[in-house]
N, C-alpha and C positions, 0 to 999 in steps of 0.2 A: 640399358636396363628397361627404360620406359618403351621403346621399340620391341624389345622381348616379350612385356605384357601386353601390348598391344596386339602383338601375334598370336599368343596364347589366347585371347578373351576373341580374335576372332577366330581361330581356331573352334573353340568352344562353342561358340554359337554357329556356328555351320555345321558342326556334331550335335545340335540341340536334340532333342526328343522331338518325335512329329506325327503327326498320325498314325504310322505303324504300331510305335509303340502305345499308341493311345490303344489304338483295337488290341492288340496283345493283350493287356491292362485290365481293359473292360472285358474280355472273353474269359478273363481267368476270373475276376473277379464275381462273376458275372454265375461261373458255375461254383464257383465255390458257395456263392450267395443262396444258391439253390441246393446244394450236397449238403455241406455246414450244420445249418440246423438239425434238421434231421440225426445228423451224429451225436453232436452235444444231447439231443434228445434220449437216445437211446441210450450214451453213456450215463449219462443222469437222474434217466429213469425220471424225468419230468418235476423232477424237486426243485421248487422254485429259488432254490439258496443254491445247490449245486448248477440251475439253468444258467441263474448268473453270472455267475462265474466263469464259466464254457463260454458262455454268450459276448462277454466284453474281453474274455480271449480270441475266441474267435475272429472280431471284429477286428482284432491286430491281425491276426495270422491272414484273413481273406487281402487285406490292403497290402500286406508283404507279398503275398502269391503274384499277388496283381502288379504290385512294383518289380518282382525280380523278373515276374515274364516278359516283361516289358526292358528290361535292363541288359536279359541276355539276347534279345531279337537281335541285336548287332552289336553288341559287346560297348557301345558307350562307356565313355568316363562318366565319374561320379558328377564332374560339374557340368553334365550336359545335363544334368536331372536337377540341377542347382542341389547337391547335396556338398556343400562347401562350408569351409569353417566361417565365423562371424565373432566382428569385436568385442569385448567382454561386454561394452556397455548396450551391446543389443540384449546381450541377457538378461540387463537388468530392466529393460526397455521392455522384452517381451515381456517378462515376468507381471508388469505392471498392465501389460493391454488382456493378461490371461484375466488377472483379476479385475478388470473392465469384462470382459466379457463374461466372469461368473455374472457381474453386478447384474447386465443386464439382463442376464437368462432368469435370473432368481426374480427379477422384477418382474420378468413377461410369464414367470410361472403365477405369482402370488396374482397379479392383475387377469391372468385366466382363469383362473380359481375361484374370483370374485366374480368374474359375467357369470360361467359355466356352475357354479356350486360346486365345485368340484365334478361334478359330472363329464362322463369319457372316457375312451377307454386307455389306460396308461401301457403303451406297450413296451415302460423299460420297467414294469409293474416287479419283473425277478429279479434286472439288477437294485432294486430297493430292497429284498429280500436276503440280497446277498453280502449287504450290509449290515444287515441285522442275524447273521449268523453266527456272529463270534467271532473272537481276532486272529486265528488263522486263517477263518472263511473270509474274510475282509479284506487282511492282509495279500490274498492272491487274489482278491476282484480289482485291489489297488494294482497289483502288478497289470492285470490285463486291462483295468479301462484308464488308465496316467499312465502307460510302460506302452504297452503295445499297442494299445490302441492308437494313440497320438503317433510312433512311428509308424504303425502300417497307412495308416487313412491320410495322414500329412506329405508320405513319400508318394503315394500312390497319387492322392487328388490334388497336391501339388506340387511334387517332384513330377511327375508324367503330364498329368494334363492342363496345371495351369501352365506348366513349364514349356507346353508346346506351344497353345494358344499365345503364348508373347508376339509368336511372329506376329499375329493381327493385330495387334495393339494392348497397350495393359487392362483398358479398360473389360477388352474382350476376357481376357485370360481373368479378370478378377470376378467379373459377371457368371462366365462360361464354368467357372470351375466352384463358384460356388453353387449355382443351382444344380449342377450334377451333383455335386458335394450334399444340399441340402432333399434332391429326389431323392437320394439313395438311403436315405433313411427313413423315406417313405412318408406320407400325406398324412400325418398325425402331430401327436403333441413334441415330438423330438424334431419339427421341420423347422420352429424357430429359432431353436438354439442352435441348429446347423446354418444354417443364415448365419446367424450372430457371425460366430465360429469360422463360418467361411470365407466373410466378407473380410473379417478382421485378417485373417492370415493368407487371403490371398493378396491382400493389401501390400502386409508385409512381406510377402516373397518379391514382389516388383519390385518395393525399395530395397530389397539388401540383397537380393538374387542370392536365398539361400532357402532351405524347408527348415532349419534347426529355429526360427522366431515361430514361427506356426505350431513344432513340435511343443515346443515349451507352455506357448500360449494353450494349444492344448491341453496338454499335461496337467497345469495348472486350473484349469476348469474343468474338467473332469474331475481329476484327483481332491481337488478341495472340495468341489459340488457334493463329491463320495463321502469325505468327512463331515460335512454338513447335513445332507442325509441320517449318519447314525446319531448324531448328537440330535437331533430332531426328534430320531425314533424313540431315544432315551438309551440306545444301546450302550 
């Protein structure tokens, strides 16, 4: 039995995901990144309640495009991508580094708030908009930025590319994939929380060699950050 797994896990890791799929990954990603907007624009007609919405869907669907192209390049199993089940007690483990990582987004927003004055420009200025639309408008910005978002961005930047980068070492794979993780959301006020976010889940894929702690961690900071937003707003 222990001979059995032993074959399976190196199995698995000779089918890891590798550069291929990283360029597959990044090319889809990459155009979607630049097609994307644009669409959500048009359909939306540039409402800053309906942008948001489209926008933190979107943000799932680009990370899914980018993970399955990358999944069908050579047909891989699910655990070359480490998308594998995990003990219950990681659930409850991530659950708790999610809400670590709200803590300190929320902290590193209120402490820039006080250098800057609030000053700068907010570029997830519609998904706050889209909070304060009312509870079905809410209700589907929760789906896309806690739902989809966390699975697309989490399969893609650490199902595919931290999951390659192992071969060099963790520390690589933990570094490498989160400043990819944090450029791609671009040189602004959302680079810190992608940091956080990334550091914290690329962490956790090394120890449990799975994406579901990161999805959740995720999930959890987004989806709660969303609720805390309308109760802010007074919505």
């Amino acid at each position: 039995m222990n001979l059995d797994a032993k074959t399976v896990e190196v199995t698995v890791e000779k089918r890891r995901a590798g550069w291929p799929e990283i360029v597959a990954g990044a090319i889809v990603y990459t155009l979607s990144f630049y097609v994307g907007p644009p669409i959500v624009s048009a359909i939306t007609h540039d409402s800053p309640a309906s942008s948001g919405i489209g926008l933190a869907v979107l943000s799932g669907v680009m990370g899914l495009l980018g993970f399955f192209a990358a999944f069908a390049l050579r047909f891989r199993a699910w655990p070359a991508f480490n998308v594998r089940a995990i003990p219950a007690r990681w659930i409850f483990i991530s659950l708790g580094f999610g809400l670590l990582a709200l803590i300190l987004n929320q902290a590193t927003s209120i402490v820039y708030g006080l250098l800057s004055d609030g000053s700068g420009n907010n570029v997830q200025g519609d998904y706050q908009s889209a909070t304060q639309a009312g509870g079905p408008a809410f209700l589907l910005y929760l789906l896309g930025i806690a739902v989809l978002t966390p699975l697309g961005e989490e399969f893609l930047f650490r199902g595919v590319l931290a999951t390659a980068l192992t071969k060099y070492g963790s520390w690589v794979s933990v570094l490498g994939s989160t400043v990819v993780f944090a450029l791609a959301h671009g040189i602004n006020l959302a680079l810190i929380p992608a940091i956080i976010v990334g550091a914290i889940n690329g962490i956790l894929l090394v120890r449990t060699k799975s994406v579901w702690p990161g999805v959740i961690v995720h999930a959890v900071n987004n989806g709660v950050g969303g609720i805390l937003s309308l109760l802010v707003s007074g919505g």
